[in-house]
C-alpha positions in Angstrom: 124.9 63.6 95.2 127.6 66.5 95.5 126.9 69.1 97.9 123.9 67.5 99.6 123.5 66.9 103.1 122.7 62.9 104.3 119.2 64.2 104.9 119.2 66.2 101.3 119.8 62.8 99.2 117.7 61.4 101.5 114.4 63.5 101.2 115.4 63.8 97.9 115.4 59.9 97.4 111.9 59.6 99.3 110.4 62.5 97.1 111.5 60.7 94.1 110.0 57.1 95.5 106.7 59.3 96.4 106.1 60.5 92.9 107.0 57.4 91.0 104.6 55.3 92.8 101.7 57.8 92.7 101.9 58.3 88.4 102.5 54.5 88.2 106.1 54.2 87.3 106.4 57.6 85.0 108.4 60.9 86.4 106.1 63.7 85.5 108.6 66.1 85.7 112.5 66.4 87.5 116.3 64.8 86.6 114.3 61.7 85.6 111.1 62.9 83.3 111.4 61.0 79.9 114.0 59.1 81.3 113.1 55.0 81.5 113.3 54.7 85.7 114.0 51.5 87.9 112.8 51.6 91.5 115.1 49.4 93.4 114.7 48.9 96.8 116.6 47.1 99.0 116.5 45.7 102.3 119.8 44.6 104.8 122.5 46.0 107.3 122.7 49.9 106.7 126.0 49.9 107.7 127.1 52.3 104.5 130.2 49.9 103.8 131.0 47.2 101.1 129.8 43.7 102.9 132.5 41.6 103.2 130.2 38.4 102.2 131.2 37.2 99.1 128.1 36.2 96.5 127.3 33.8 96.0 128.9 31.1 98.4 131.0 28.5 96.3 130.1 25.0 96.5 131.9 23.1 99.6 134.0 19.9 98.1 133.8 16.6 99.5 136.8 14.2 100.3 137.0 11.3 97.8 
């Protein structure tokens, strides 16, 4: 989000998470009201960089 701080976008984020869960899915109000929301959450390394695994893992090939 431009011009926000780290901690901005990220009581912004928890606000957001907050209200969704307490109307049961609908934004009362705010950027998202009438707006069909997703809450994704995630859970892994917060390193704030692209991983470098690659998705999924290809199958290994046997010798003949």
């Amino acid at each position: 989000m431009l011009g926000m701080t780290n901690e901005q976008v990220i009581e912004f984020n928890r606000g957001v998470i907050e209200t969704f869960r307490a109307h049961e899915g609908v934004m009362p109000e705010g950027p998202f009201h009438n707006n069909p929301t997703l809450l994704l959450t995630m859970t892994g390394p917060d390193r704030g960089g692209i991983s470098r695994r690659r998705w999924p893992t290809p199958p290994m090939r046997t010798a003949r």
